[in-house]
N, C-alpha and C positions, 0 to 999 in steps of 0.2 A: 504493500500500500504506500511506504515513505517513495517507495523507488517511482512510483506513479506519480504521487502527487508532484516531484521533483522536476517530472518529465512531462507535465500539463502546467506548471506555473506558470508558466509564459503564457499559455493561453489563456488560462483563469485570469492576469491580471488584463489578457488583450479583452477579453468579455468585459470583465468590469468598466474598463476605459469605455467600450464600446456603450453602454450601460447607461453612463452617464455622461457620455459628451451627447447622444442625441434628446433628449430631452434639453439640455444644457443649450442648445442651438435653436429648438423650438420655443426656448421662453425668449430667449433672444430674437428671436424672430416676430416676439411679439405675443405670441399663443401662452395662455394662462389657465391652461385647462389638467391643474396638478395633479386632480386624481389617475385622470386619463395615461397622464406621465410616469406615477408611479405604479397604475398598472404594467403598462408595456413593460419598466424593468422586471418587474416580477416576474412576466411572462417570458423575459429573456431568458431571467436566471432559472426559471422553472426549466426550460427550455434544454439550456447550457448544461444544470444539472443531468439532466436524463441521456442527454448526450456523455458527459463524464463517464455514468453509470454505465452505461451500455459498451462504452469502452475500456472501461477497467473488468468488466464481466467476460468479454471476449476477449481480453488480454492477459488473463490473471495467474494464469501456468505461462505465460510469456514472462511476466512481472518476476512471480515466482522462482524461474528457472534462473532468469539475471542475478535475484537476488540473495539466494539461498547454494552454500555449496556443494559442489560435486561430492559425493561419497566415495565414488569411484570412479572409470573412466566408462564404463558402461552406461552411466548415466547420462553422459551426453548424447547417445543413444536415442533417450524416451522421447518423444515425440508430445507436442504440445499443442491442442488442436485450437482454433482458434481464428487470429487472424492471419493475411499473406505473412505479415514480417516475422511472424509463430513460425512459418513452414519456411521460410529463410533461412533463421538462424537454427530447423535442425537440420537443414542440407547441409550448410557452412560446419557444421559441428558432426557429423556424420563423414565427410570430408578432413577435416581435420584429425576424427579419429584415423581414421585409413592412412594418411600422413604418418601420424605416429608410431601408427603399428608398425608400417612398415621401417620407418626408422628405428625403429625399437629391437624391431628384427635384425636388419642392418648391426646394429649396437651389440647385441647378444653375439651374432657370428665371428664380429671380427674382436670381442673378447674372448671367446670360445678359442679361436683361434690365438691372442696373443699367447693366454693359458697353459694351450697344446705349445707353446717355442719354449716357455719360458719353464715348465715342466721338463721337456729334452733337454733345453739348455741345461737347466740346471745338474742334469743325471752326465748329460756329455762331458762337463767339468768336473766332476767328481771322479768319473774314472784317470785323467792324468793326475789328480789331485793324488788318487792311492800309487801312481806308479813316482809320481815325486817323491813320498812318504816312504816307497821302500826302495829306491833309492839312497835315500836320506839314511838307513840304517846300515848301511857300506861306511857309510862316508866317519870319520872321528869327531869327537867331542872337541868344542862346543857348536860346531857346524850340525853336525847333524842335529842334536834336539832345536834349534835355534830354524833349519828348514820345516821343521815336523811340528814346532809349534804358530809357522806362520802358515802352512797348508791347515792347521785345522783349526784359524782363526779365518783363512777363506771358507772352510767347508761350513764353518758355522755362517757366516754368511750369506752364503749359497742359501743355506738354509731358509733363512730371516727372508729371502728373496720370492724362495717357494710358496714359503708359507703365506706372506704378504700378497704374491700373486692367487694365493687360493681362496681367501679372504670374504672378497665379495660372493663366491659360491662354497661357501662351507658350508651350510646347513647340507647341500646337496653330496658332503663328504663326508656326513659323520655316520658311523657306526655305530648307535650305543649298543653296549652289551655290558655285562657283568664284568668288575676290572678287584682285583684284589690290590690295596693302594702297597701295601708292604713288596707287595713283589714287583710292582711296578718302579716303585721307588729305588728298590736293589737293582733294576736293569736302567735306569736312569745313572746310579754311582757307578755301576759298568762302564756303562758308556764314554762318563767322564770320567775316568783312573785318572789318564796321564794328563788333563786339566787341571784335578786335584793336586798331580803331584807336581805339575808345574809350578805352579802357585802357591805351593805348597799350603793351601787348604784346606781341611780335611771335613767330609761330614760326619754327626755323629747321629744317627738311627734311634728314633726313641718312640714304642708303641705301646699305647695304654693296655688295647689288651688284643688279641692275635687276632686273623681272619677280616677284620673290618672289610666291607664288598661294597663297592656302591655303581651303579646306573652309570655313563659318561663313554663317552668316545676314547678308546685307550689307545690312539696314535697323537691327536689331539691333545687328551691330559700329558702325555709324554713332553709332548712342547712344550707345553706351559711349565713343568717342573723343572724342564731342562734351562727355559730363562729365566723362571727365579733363582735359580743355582746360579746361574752366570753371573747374574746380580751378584748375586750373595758373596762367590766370590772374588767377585770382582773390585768390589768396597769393602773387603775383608782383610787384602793383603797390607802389611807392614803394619794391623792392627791385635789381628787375632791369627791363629792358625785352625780354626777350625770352623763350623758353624753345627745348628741343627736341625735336623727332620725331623718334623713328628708328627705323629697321626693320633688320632682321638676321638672322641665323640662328647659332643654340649649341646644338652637339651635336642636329645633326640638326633641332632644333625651330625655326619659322619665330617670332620676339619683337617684338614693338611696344611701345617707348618713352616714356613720356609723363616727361622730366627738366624742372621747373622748379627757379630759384635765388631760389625764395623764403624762407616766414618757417621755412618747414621742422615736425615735428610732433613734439610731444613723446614722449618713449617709453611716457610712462604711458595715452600716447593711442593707440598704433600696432596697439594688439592690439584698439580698440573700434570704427576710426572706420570697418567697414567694418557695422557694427551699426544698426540701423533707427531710426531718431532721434537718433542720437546725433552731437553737435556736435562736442564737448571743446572744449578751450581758444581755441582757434582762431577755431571758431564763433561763441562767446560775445564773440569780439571783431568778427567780422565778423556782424551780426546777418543779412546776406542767407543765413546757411547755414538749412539746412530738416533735414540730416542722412540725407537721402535719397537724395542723390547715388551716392555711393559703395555704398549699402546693393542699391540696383539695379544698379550695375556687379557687384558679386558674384553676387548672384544670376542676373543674366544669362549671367554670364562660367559660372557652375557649371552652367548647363542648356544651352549650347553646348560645355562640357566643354573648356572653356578656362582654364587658371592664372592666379592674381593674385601678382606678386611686389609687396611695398613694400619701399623704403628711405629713409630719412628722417634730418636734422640739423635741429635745429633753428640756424635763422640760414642754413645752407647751400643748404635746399631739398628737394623729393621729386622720387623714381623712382616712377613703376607701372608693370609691363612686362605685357601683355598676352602668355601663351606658348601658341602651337598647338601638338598634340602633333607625334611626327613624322607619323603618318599624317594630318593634320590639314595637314601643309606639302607642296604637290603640289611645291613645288620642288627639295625632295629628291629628289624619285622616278625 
């Protein structure tokens, strides 16, 4: 109705004028006959009214559709019967849908496809990356660990690249199934030995009580473990030599641990650094950060429907607890 009236103001005040300039000219004219005068306006407006009416009645899924929005893009679709400019604006929007789709289509393929390069890519680099690495075990100390830990600061990389290109179609990647966090968690400290012992960081394994199982994608959770650990030590070294894991259960929900005693994060950082490029202070000192890290843990952690807790000192160290809900914890059950 505002959208109406907004869009006949003009005319309402062109009637009024009209209204009363002729009267306005008939006394001028000499003629004194005011009932007569204030008829006619009446009769105008009576008039102009019904005219209004008749055009907000046949307009009113036009009105409607201007002013009320789309739900979806199907809705441009519905059809508003009415008057010609009704049946205009859903040809023009029926057309535009078709536009879209088909650009939309367009947009999907040639993601689809960047996907599929960026998928080989990444696998084609990783096979010279192992023939570098055993290589590198020929060769004498400090050459060789010094090749072997810049190949698997690329492969972690590589990684980050993957995973970032899968991003937008993860949901269309996840597996869930039953994951046991303790044995996942030992094939994550696998993984990472010779990071650990690089760095010489060590993690320490601490489980409330054995078996804990919960719901979640276990190539997925592996990610996410693998860079809080990088985290962890990564702001660990020349502070502490170890960190901890742990797993547990609070109020019903099955929680995974990731406590280091390192440089710890400042407060004015704690609300950003789970933000897509974003370093803060931290970064800035450790130039290996990319700010990506943590940007992918959330967003993974949000499309598995899983919570991110932080807690952070600076000088003392960070918490991140990975929480499944309860239905998400079979151990509950």
């Amino acid at each position: 109705m505002k959208l109406f009236i907004r869009d006949h103001l003009l005319y309402i005040v062109f009637q009024l004028i009209i209204s009363l300039l002729v009267p306005i000219l008939f006394w001028l004219d000499g003629y004194r006959g005011i009932g007569v005068s204030l008829y006619a306006i009446f009769l105008s407006l009576v008039l102009f009214s019904v005219f209004l009416i008749y055009r907000y009645i046949t307009r009113k899924n036009f009105y409607q559709k201007l002013q009320n929005p789309m739900e979806n893009l199907d809705s441009s679709l519905e059809t508003t019967e009415g008057a010609p400019i009704s049946g205009a604006l859903d040809q023009l929007l029926r057309k535009q849908y078709r536009l879209y789709q088909t650009e939309l289509l367009q947009g999907e393929e040639r993601q689809g496809e960047h996907l599929l390069f960026m998928d080989r890519w990444v696998h084609q680099m990783k096979t010279p990356l192992s023939v570098i690495e055993l290589t590198a075990q020929t060769l004498d100390e400090p050459e060789s660990s010094s090749i072997r830990e810049e190949t698997e600061r690329m492969r972690n990389g590589l990684n980050t690249v993957l995973y970032m290109a899968r991003l937008r179609t993860v949901e269309e990647d996840f597996h869930i199934k039953q994951v046991k966090l303790a044995k996942l968690i030992h094939e994550v400290n696998k993984e990472n030995k010779r990071f650990y012992i690089r760095h010489e960081v060590y993690p320490q394994f601490k489980e409330e009580r054995p078996g804990i199982t919960v719901e979640t994608d276990e190539k997925w959770l592996f990610f996410l473990i693998t860079q809080l650990v990088h985290n962890a030590v990564k702001y660990s070294v020349g502070k502490k030599n170890y960190l901890v894991i742990s797993i547990y259960e609070r109020d019903r929900e099955a929680v995974l641990e990731v406590r280091d005693f390192g440089v710890g994060i400042p407060v004015v950082d704690q609300k950003r650094i789970f933000n897509k490029f974003y370093t803060g202070e931290n970064g800035r000192k450790y130039r290996e950060s990319t700010g990506m890290g943590l940007y992918l843990v959330k967003e993974v952690a949000e499309k598995l429907e899983h919570r991110i807790e932080l807690e952070s000192e600076v000088g003392e160290g960070t918490t991140i607890r990975l929480i499944f809900s309860e239905t998400q914890n079979l151990t509950s059950m």
